[in-house]
C-alpha beads as a LAMMPS data file, in Angstrom:
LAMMPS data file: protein, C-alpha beads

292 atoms
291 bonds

1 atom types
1 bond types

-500.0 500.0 xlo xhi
-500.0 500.0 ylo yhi
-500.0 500.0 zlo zhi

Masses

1 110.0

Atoms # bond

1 1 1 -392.813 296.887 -300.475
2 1 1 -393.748 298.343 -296.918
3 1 1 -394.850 301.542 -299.090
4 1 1 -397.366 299.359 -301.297
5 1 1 -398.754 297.950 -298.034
6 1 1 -399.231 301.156 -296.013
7 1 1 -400.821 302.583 -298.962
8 1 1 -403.068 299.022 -299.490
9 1 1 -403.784 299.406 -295.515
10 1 1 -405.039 303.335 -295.837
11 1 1 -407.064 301.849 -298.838
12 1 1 -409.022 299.350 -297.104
13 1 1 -409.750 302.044 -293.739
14 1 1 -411.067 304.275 -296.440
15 1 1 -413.002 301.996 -297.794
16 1 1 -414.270 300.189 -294.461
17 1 1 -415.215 303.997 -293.215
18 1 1 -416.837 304.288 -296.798
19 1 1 -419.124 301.678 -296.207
20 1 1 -419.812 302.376 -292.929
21 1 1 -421.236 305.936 -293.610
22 1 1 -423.203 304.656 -296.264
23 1 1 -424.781 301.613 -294.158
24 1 1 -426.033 303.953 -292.056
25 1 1 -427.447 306.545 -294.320
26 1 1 -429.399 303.315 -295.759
27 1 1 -430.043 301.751 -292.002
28 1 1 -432.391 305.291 -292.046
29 1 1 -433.942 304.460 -294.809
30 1 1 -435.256 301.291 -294.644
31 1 1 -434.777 300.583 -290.821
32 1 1 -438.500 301.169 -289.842
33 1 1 -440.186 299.796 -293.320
34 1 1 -442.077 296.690 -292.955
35 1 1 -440.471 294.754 -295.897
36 1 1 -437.002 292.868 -296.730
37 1 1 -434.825 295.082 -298.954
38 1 1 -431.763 293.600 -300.605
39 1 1 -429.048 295.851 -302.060
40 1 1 -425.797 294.972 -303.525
41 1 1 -423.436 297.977 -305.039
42 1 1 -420.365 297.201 -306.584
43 1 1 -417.695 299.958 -308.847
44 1 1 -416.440 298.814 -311.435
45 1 1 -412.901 300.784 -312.164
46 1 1 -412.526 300.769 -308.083
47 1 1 -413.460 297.658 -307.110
48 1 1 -416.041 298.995 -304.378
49 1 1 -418.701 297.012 -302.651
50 1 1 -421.537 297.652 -301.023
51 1 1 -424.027 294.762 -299.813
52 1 1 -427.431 294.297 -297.574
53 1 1 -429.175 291.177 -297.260
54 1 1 -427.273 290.445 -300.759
55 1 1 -427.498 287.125 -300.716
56 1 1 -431.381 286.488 -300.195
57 1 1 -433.037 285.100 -303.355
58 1 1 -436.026 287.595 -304.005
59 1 1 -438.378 288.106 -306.885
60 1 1 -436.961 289.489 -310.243
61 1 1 -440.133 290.214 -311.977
62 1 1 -439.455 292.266 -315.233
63 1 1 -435.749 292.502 -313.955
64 1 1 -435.487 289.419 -315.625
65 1 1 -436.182 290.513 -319.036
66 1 1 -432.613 291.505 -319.221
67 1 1 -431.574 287.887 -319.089
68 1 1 -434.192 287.207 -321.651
69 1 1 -432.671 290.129 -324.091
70 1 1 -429.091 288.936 -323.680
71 1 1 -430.288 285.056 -324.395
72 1 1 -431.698 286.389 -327.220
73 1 1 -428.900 288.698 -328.553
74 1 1 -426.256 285.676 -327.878
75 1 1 -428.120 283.063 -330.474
76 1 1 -428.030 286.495 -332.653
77 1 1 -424.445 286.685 -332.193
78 1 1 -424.144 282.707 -333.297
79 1 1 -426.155 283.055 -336.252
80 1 1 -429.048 281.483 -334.973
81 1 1 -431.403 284.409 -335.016
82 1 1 -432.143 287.823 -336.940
83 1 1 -432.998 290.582 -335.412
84 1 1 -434.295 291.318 -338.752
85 1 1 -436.549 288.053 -338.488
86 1 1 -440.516 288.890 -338.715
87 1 1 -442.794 287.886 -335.700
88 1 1 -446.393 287.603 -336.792
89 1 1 -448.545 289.599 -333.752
90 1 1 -451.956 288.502 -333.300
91 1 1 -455.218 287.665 -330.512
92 1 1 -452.567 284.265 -329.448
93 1 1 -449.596 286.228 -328.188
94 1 1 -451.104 290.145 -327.541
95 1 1 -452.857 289.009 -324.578
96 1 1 -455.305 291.849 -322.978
97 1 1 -455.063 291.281 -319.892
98 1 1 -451.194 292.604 -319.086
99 1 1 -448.577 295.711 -319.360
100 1 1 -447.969 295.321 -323.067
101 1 1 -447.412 298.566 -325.039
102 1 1 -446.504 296.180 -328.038
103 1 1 -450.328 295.616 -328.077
104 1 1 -451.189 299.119 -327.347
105 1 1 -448.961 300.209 -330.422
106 1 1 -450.762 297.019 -332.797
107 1 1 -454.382 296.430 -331.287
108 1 1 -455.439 294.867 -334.203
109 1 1 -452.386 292.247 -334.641
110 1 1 -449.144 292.860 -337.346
111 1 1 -448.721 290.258 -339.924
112 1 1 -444.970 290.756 -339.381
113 1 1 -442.485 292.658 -336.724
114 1 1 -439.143 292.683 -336.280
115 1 1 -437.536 290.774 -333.405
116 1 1 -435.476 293.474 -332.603
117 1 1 -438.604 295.897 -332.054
118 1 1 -440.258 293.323 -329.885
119 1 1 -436.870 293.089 -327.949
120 1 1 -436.502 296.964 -327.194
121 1 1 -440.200 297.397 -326.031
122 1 1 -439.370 294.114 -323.774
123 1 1 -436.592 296.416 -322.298
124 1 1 -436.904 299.609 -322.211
125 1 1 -440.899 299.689 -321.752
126 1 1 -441.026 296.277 -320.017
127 1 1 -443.738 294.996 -322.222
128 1 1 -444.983 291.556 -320.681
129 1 1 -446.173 290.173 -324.188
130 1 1 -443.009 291.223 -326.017
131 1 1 -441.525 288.901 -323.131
132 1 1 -442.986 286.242 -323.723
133 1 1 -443.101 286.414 -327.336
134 1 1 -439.180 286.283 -326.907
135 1 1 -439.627 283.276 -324.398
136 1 1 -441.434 281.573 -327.350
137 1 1 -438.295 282.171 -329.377
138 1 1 -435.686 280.739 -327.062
139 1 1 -437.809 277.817 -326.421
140 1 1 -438.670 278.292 -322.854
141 1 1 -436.749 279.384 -320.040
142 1 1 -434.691 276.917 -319.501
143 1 1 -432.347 278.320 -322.699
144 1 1 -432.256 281.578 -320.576
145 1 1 -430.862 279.592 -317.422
146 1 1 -428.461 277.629 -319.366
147 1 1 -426.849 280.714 -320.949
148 1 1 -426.113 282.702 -317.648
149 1 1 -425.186 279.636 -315.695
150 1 1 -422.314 279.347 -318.641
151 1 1 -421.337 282.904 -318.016
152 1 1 -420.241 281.937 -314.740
153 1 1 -423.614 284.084 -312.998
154 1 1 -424.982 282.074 -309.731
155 1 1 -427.541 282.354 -307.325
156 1 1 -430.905 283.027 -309.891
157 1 1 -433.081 281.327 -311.503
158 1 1 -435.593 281.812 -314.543
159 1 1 -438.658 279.308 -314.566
160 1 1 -441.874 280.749 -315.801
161 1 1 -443.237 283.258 -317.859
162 1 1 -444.831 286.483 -317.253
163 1 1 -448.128 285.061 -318.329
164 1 1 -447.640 282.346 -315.717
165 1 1 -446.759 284.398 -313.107
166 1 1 -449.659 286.552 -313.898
167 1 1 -451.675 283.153 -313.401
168 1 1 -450.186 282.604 -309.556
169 1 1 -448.949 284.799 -307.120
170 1 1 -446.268 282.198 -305.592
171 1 1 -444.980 281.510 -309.367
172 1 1 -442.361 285.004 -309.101
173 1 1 -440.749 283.423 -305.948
174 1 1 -439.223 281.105 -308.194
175 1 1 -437.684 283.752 -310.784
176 1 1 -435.239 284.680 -308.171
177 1 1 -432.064 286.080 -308.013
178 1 1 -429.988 287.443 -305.511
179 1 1 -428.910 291.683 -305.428
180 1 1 -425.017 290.311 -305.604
181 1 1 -426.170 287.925 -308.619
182 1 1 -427.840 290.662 -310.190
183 1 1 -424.591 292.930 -309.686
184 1 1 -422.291 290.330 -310.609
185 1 1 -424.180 289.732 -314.108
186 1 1 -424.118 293.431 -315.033
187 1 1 -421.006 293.539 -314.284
188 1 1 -420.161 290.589 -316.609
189 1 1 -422.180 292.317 -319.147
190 1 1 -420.527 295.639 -318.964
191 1 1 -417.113 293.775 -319.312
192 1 1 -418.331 291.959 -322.967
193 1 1 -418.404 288.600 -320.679
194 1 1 -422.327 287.812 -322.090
195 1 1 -422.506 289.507 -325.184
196 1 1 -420.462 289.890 -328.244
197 1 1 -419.185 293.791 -328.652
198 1 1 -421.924 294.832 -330.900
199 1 1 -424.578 293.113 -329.104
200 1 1 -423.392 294.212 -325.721
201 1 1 -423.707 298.152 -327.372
202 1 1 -427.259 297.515 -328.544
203 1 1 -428.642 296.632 -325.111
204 1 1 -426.867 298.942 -323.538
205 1 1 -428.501 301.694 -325.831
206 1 1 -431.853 300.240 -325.271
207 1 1 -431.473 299.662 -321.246
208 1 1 -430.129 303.754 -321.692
209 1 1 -433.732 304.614 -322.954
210 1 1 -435.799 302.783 -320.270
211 1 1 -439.069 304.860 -319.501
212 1 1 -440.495 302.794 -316.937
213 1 1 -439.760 303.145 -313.008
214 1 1 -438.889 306.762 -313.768
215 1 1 -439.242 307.417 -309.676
216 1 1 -436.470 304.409 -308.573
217 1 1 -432.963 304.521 -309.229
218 1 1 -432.768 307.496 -311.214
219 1 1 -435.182 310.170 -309.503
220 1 1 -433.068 312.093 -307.694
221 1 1 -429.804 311.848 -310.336
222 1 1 -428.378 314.988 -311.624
223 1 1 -430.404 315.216 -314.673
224 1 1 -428.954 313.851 -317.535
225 1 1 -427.061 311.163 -316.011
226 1 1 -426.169 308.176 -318.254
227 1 1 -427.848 304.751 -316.236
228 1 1 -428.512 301.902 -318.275
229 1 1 -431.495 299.847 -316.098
230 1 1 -433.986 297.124 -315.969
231 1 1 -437.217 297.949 -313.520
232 1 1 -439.577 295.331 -312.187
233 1 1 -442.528 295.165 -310.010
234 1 1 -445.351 293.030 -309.005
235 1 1 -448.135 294.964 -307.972
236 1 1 -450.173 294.202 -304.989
237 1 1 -451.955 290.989 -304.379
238 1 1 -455.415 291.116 -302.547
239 1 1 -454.035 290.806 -298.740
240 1 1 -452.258 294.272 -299.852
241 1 1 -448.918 292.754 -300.242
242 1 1 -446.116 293.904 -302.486
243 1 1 -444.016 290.591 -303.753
244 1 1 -441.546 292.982 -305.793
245 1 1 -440.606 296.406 -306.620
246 1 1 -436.849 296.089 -308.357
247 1 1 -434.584 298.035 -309.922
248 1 1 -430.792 297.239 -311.290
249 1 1 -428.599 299.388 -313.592
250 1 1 -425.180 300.792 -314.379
251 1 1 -424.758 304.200 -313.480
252 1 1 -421.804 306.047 -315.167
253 1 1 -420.510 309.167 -313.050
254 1 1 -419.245 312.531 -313.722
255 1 1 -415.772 311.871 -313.703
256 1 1 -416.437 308.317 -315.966
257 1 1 -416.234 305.466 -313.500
258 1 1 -419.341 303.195 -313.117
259 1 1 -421.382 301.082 -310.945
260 1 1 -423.768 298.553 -310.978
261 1 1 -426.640 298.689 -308.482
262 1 1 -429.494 296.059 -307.483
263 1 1 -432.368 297.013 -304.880
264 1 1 -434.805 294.851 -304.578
265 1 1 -437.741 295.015 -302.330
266 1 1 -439.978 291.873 -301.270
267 1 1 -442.659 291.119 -298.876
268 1 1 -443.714 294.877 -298.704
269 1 1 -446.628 295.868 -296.436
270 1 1 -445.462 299.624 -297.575
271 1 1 -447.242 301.249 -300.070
272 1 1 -446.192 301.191 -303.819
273 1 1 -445.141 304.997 -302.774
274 1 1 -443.160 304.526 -300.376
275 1 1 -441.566 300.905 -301.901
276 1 1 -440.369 302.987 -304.759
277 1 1 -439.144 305.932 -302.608
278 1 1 -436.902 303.386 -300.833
279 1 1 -435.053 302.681 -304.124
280 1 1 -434.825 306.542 -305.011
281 1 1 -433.570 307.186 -301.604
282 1 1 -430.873 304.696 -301.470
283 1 1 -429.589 305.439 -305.255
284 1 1 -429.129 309.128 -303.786
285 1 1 -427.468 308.020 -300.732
286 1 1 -424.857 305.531 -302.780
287 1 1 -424.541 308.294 -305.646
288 1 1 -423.428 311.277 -302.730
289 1 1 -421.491 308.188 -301.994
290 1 1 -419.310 306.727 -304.767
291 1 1 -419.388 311.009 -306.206
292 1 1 -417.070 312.510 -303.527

Bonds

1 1 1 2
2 1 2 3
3 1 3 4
4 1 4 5
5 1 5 6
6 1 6 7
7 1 7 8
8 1 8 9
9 1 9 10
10 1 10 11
11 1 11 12
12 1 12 13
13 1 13 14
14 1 14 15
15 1 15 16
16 1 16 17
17 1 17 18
18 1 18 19
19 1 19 20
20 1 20 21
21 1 21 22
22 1 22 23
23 1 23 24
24 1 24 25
25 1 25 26
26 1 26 27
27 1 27 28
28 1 28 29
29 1 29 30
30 1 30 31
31 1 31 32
32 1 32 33
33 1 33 34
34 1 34 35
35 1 35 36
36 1 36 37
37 1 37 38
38 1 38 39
39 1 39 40
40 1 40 41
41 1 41 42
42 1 42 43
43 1 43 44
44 1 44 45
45 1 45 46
46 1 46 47
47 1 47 48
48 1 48 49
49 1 49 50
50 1 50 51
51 1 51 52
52 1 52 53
53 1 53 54
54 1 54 55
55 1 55 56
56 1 56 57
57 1 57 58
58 1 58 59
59 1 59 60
60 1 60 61
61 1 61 62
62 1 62 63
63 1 63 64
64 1 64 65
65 1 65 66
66 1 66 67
67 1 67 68
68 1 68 69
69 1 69 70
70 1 70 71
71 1 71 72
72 1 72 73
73 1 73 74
74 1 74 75
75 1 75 76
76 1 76 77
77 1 77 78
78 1 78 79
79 1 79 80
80 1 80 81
81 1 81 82
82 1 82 83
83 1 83 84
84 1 84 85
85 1 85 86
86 1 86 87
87 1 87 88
88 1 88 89
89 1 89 90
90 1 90 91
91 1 91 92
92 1 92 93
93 1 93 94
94 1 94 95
95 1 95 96
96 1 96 97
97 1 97 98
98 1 98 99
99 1 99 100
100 1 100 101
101 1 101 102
102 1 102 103
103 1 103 104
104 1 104 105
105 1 105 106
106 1 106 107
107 1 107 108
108 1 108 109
109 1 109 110
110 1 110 111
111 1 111 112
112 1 112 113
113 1 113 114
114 1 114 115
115 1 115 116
116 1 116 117
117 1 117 118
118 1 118 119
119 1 119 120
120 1 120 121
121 1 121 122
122 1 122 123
123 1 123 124
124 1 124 125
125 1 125 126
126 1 126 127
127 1 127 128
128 1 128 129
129 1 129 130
130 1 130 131
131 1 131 132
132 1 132 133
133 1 133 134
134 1 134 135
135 1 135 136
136 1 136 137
137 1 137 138
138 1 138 139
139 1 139 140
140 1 140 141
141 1 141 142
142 1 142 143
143 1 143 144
144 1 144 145
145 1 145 146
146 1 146 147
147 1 147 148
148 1 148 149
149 1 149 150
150 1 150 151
151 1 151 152
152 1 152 153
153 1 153 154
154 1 154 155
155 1 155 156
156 1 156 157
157 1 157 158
158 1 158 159
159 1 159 160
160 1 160 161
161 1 161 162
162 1 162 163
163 1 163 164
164 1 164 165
165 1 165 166
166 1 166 167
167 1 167 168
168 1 168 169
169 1 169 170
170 1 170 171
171 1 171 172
172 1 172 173
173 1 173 174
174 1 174 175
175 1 175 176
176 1 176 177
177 1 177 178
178 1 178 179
179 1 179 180
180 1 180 181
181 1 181 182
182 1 182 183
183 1 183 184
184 1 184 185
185 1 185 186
186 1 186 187
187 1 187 188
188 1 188 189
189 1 189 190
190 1 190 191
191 1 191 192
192 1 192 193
193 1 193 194
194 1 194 195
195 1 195 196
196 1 196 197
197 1 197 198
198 1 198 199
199 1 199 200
200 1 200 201
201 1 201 202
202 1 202 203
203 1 203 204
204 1 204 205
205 1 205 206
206 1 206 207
207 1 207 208
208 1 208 209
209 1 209 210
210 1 210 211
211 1 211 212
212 1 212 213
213 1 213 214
214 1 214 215
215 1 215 216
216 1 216 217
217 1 217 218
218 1 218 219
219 1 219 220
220 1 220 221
221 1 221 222
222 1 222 223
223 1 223 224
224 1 224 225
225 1 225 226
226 1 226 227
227 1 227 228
228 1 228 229
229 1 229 230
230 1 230 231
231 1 231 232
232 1 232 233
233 1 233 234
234 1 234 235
235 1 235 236
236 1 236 237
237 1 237 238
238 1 238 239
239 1 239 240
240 1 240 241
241 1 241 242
242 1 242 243
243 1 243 244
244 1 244 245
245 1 245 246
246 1 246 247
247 1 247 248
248 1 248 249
249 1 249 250
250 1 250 251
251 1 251 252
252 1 252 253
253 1 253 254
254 1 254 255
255 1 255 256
256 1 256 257
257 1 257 258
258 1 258 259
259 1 259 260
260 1 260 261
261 1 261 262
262 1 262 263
263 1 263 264
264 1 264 265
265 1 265 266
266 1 266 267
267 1 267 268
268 1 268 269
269 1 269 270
270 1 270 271
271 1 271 272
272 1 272 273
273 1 273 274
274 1 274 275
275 1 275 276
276 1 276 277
277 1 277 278
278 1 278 279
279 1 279 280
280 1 280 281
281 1 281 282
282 1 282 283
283 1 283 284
284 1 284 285
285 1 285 286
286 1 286 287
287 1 287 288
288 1 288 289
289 1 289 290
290 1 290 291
291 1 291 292
C-alpha cells in the first residue's frame, strides 16, 4: 500500500511539472495576441489533461458538423435512415452564396445523391450546404442537441444553421461549446459512447481524410500522422473581427496512445494568419509534449 501511493504521488509531480512546461510554452504563444483562445487536451490511455480558458463557451462554427454527422449516423444505426437513401440536389438547397463543394461538384442540381456522400463532404470538406441539407434530415437542430445531451456531453449548444448564421454575425455565439465539452465528446466518441461500432469507424475514416484547415492542428505533425479532425472558422466581419477559427481532433502517436485536442480562437483582432498559426503552434507544443 505505501508503495502504490509513493508511486501515485511521483505520478501526479510528473504530471503537475508536465503541465507546467507546457503552460508556458503556450503562455508564449498566445500571451501577446489580441484574442481569447480556449484549449482543452486530454490522453486518452493516460488520463492526461491539459486546459486554458476551457470552460468559456465560444463559437463552434463548422466544428459542429461533427455533432451533425454523429446525429445522423445514430438514427442510421436505429434504422431510421439509409445512408443509401437518395437526396434530390437542386437551386433550393445548393445555395451560391457559401463554402459548398457539394455544389461545386453538381452545379446544375442531381436528381438523386446518397446521404452518405452528402455526409462525408459535410466532414471532411466542411461543405455548408451538405450541412444543412443534413439539418433538413434530422429535423432541425434541436434533434442534434437532444442526442449529445443523452450521451452525457454538457456545456454546448446547437441552434441555427449555417445558412442562418451566414444571415447574422451574432447567430454563431449561440452554437457554442466549450474546449473541455468538445474534448469530452471526442472522447466519448472514440470510446463507442455516441456511435454504434460500425458507425463510430465510418466517421472516424472520414474525419481521417479532412482537407480543410490543412495549416491548424496538423501543420507541423510528423508527416503521416493519423488525426481524425473537424476545422471551423468564421471569417472576418466588416470591423475586421475574427468570431472563430477552431480546430478539434484525435491525434494517435507513435507509440499508439491518443489524444483529443480542442483550440478554439474567438474575438480575434489577429489576422486569419496568425489565428491559424496559434493552433499550429500549440498542436506542436502539446505533441513535443505528450511524445517524450
Amino acid at each position: 500500500m505505501k508503495k502504490l501511493c509513493i508511486l501515485s504521488l511521483l505520478v501526479s509531480i510528473c504530471t503537475f511539472g508536465q503541465q507546467t512546461v507546457l503552460n508556458q510554452k503556450i503562455q508564449s504563444i498566445i500571451g501577446n495576441k489580441k484574442a481569447t483562445v480556449g484549449i482543452s487536451v486530454l490522453g486518452f490511455e493516460n488520463g492526461f489533461t491539459y486546459h486554458k480558458n476551457a470552460d468559456r463557451k465560444l463559437p463552434m462554427q463548422s466544428v459542429f458538423k461533427f455533432h451533425i454527422a454523429a446525429a445522423v449516423l445514430d438514427l442510421v444505426d436505429q434504422g431510421k435512415l439509409s445512408l443509401d437513401q437518395k437526396i434530390p440536389l437542386n437551386a433550393s438547397n445548393l445555395l451560391k452564396n457559401t463554402w459548398s463543394p457539394l455544389r461545386d461538384r453538381y452545379p446544375d442540381g442531381n436528381p438523386g445523391v446518397p446521404v452518405s456522400e452528402i455526409l462525408e463532404m459535410t466532414v471532411a470538406k466542411s461543405d455548408n450546404n451538405g450541412c444543412d441539407i443534413l439539418l433538413n434530415l434530422l429535423e432541425g437542430t434541436d434533434t442534434v442537441q437532444k442526442f449529445i445531451d443523452s450521451k452525457g456531453v454538457k456545456d454546448f449548444q446547437i441552434r441555427y444553421s449555417e445558412a442562418q448564421m451566414h444571415k447574422d454575425w451574432n447567430v454563431q455565439y449561440s452554437n457554442y461549446t466549450t474546449p473541455k465539452s468538445a474534448a469530452d465528446v471526442l472522447k466519448k466518441f472514440y470510446d463507442g459512447k455516441l456511435l454504434s461500432e460500425k458507425s463510430t469507424a465510418y466517421l472516424m475514416k472520414i474525419m481521417l481524410s479532412t482537407s480543410t484547415g490543412m495549416n491548424k492542428i496538423v501543420e507541423q505533425l510528423p508527416k503521416n500522422t493519423p488525426v481524425a479532425r473537424k476545422t471551423g472558422a468564421s471569417g472576418k466581419n466588416n470591423a475586421g473581427l475574427t468570431g472563430a477559427e477552431n480546430e478539434i481532433a484525435i491525434v494517435t502517436l507513435p507509440n499508439g496512445n491518443h489524444y483529443a485536442i480542442a483550440v478554439l480562437v474567438s474575438n480575434s483582432t489577429e489576422s486569419d494568419a496568425v489565428n491559424c498559426r496559434m493552433i499550429s503552434d500549440i498542436s506542436k507544443a502539446v505533441w513535443d509534449d505528450l511524445n517524450k
